[in-house]
C-alpha positions as CSV (number, residue, x, y, z in Angstrom):
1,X,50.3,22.7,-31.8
2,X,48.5,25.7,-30.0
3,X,46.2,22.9,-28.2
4,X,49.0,21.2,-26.3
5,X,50.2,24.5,-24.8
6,X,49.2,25.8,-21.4
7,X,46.6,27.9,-20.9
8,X,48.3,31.3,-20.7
9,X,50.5,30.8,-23.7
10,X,47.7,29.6,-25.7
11,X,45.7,32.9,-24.9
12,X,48.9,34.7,-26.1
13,X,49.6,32.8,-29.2
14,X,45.8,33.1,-30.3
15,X,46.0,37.0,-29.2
16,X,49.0,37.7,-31.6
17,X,47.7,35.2,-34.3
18,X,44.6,37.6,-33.8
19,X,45.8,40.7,-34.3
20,X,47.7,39.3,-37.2
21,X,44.9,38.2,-39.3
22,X,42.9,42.1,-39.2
23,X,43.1,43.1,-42.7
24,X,45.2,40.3,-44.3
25,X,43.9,40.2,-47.6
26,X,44.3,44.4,-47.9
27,X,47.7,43.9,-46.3
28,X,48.9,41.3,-48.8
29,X,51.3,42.6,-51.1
30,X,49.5,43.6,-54.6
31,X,51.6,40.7,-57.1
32,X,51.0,38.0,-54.0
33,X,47.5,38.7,-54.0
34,X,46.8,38.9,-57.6
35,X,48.3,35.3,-57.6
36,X,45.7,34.2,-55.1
37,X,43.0,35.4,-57.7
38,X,45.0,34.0,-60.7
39,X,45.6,30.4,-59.6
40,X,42.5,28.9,-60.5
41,X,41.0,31.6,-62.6
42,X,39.7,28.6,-65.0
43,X,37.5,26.5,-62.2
44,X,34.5,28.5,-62.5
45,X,32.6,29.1,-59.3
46,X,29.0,29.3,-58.1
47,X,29.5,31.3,-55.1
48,X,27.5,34.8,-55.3
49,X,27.8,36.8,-52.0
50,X,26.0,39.4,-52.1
51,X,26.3,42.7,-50.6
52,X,23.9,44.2,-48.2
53,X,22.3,47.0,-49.9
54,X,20.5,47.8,-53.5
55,X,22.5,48.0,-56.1
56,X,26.0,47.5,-54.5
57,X,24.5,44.0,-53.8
58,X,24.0,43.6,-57.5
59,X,27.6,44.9,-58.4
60,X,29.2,42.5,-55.5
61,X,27.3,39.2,-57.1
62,X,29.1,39.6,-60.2
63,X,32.0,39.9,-59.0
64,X,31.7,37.0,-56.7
65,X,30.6,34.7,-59.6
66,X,34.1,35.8,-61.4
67,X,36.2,35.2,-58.0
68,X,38.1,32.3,-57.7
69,X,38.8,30.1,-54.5
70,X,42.3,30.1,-53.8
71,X,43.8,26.8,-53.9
72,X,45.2,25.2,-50.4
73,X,48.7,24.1,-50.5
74,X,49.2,21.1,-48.4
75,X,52.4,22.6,-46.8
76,X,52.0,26.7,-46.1
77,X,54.8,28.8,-45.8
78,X,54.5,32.1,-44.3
79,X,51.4,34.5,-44.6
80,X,49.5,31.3,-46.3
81,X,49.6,29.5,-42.8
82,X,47.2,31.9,-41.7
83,X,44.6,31.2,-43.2
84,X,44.7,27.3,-43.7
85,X,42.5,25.0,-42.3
86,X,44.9,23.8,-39.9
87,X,45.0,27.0,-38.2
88,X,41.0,27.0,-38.8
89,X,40.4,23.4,-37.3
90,X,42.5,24.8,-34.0
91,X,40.4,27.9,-33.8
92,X,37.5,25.9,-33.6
93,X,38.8,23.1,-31.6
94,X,39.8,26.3,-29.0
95,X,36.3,28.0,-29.0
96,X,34.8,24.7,-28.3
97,X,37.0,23.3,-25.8
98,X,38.8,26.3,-24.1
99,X,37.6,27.5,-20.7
100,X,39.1,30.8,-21.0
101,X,37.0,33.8,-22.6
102,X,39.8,35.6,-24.0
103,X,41.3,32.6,-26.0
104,X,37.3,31.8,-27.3
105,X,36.9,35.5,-27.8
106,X,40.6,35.6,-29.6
107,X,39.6,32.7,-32.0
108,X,36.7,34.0,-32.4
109,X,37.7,37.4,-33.5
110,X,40.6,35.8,-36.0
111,X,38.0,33.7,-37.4
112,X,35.7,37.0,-37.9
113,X,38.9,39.2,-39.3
114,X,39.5,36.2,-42.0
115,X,36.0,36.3,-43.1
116,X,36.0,39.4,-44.0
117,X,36.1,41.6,-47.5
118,X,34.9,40.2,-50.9
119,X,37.9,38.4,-52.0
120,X,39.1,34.8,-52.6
121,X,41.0,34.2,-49.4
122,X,37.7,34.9,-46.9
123,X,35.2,33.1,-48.8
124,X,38.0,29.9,-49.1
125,X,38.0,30.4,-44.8
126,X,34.2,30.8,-44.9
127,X,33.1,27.5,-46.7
128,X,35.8,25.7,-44.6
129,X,34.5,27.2,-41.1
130,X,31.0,26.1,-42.3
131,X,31.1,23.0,-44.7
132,X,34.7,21.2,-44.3
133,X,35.3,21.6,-40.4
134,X,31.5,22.0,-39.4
135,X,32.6,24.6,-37.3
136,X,28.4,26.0,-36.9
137,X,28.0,23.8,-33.7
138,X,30.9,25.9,-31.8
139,X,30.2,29.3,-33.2
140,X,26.9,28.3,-31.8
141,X,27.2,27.5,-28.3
142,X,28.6,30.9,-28.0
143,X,26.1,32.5,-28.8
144,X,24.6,32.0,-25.3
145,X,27.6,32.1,-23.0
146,X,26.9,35.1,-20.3
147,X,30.5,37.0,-21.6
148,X,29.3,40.0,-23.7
149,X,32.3,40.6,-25.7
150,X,32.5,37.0,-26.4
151,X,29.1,36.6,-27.5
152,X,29.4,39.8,-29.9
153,X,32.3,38.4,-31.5
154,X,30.5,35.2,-32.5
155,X,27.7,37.7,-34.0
156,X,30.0,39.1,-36.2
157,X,31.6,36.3,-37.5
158,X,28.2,34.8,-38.6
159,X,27.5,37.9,-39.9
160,X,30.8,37.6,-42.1
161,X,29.9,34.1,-43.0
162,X,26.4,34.7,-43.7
163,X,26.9,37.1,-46.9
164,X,27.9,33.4,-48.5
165,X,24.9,33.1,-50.9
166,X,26.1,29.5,-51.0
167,X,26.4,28.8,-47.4
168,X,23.1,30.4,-46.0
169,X,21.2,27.1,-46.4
170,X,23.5,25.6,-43.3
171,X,23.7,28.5,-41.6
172,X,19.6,29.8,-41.2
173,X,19.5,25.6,-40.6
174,X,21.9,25.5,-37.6
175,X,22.1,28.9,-35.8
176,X,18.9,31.0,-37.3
177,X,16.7,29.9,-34.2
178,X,19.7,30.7,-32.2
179,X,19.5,34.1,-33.4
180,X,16.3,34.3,-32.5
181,X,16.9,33.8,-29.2
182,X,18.9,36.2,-28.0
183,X,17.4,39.0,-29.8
184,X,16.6,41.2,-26.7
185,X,12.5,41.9,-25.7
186,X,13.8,45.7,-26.2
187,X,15.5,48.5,-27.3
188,X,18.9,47.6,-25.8
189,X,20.5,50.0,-23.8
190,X,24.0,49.1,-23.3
191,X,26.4,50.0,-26.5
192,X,27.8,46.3,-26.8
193,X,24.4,45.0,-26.6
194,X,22.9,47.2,-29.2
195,X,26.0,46.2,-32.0
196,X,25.1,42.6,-30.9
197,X,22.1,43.2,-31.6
198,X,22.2,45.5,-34.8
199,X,24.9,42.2,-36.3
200,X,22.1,39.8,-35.2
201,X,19.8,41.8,-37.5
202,X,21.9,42.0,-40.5
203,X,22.8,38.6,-40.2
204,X,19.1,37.9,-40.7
205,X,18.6,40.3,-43.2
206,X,21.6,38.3,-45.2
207,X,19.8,34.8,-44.4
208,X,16.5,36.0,-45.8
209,X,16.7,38.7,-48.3
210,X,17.2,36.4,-50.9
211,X,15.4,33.5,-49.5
212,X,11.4,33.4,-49.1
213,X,12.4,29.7,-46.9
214,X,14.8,31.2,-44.5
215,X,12.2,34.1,-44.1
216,X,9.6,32.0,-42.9
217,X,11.7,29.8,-40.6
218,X,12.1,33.3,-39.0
219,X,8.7,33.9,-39.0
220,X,8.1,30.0,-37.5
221,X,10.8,31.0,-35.1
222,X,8.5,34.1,-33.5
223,X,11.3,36.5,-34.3
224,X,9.1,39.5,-35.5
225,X,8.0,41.0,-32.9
226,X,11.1,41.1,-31.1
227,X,12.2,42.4,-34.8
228,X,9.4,44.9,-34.6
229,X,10.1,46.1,-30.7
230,X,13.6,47.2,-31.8
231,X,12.5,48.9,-34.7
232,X,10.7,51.2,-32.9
233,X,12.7,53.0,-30.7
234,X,11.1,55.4,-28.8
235,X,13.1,58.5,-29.6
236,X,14.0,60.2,-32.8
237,X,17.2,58.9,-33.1
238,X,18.0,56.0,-34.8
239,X,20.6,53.8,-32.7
240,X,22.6,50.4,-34.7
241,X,19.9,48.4,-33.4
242,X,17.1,50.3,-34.8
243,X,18.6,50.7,-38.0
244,X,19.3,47.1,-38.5
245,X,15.7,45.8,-37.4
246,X,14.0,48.7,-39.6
247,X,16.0,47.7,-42.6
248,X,15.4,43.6,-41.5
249,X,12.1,44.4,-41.6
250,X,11.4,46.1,-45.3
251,X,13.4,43.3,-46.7
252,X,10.9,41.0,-45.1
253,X,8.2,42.4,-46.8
254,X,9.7,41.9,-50.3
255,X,8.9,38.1,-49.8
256,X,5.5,38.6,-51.7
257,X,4.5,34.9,-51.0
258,X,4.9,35.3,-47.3
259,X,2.0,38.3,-47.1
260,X,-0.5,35.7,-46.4
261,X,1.4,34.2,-44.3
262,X,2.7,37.2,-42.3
263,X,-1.1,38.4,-42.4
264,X,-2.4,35.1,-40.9
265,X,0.0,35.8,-37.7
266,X,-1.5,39.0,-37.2
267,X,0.9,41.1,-38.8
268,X,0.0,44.2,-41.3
269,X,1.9,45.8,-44.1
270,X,2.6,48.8,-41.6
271,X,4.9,46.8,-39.4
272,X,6.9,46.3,-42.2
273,X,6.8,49.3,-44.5
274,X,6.6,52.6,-42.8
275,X,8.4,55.9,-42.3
276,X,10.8,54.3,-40.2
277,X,11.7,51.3,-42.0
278,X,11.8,53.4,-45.0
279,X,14.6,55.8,-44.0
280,X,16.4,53.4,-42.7
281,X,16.4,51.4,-45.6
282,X,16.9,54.4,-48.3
283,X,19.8,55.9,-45.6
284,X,21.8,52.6,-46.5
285,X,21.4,52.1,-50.3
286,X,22.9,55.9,-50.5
């Protein structure tokens, strides 16, 4: 097991098992793969996961609620191995208890590589990060180490995680505050700082587009005017920060029962909806 081997090797193993992971599910031969999505293809499935944007969102849904789960095999051979929770559990057991940044960042990363696309395979790793390993508390804690790279990695992965319709209840529950918090006061400057901060944002904007609950826990949580600082960066340009808070924020504003709400903390339409938020917004749905 990876977490009886020293500290070197572990970061190696987790490193290979890493790069291993990126793009599994495209990689997979096409006749494997179609097996994955044929093996329970009767056990229907409530799981919608949305897309980000318009009507691509709508055209992802349905074909989440047709996707099956793949079915575990007790004993993986081969290519399955990577992805079953036995390899999940160790991930997790390694960002929570390594000391080295490279192994957390490593299993981390693998972690965000499996959670990724709209198949079967990365929503099975996705319910079992979330709801059978409880895996929320970990990803957590690194979301306020000091390492950048590590912290960005965590971002993503809840951003992978998060366009789980079905798990967004436990996630705005355990980390949403979280987010919050480490939302910069301003327009980052540094590039790793602004993609960290551009995945916070759509990380949100999966947590609340659909939910007028999760979007007042971020209101509760004083995240809009942080939200409405990075919005507004102060130059033409829009940088992956901007973008992300600007479309964050027109979402936001779909909540119609929040107005009242939004109003009564001193915020107006025009924070929400203007010719910033727009663009950005309309520039994504193309």
């Amino acid at each position: 097991m990876l977490r009886n081997i020293p500290g070197h090797a572990t970061e190696n193993c987790v490193c290979i098992l890493h790069n291993l992971s990126y793009q599994l599910e495209i990689e997979l031969p096409e006749s494997y793969a179609q097996s994955i999505y044929m093996q329970r293809r009767n056990i229907s499935s409530n799981d919608k996961t949305p897309g980000c944007f318009g009507s691509r969102s709508r055209k992802v849904k349905e074909k989440q609620q047709d996707t099956p789960l793949p079915e575990e095999k007790s004993n993986p051979r081969g290519v399955e191995s990577l992805w079953h929770s036995t390899l999940i559990r160790i991930y997790l057991s390694l960002i929570a208890k390594s000391t080295r940044n490279y192994t957390q960042e490593a299993s981390l990363g693998a972690l965000q590589n499996l959670t990724a696309g709209t198949g079967p395979m990365p929503f099975a790793v996705a319910r079992t990060v979330v709801q059978k390993a409880n895996g929320l508390p970990s990803i957590r804690t690194m979301l306020h180490v000091s390492h950048p790279t590590v912290k960005k990695t965590a971002v993503s992965l809840l951003r992978n995680l998060s366009r789980n319709t079905s798990l967004q209840s436990d996630i705005a529950r355990e980390v949403l505050p979280d987010l919050v918090s480490i939302l910069p006061e301003s327009v980052p400057e540094s590039d790793i700082v602004c993609e960290t901060t551009a995945s916070i944002c759509y990380t949100l904007f999966n947590l609340t587009q659909s939910s007028s609950h999760n979007a007042r826990l971020l209101l509760s949580a004083n995240g809009l005017p942080k939200i409405i600082t990075i919005s507004m960066n102060d130059s033409n340009m829009f940088s992956k920060a901007s973008r992300a808070a600007s479309v964050l924020l027109y979402s936001l504003w779909s909540h119609t029962d929040l107005h009242s709400a939004y109003k009564k903390a001193d915020f107006k339409k025009a924070d929400f909806i203007n010719a910033r938020t727009t663009k950005a917004y309309n520039s994504l749905k193309e």
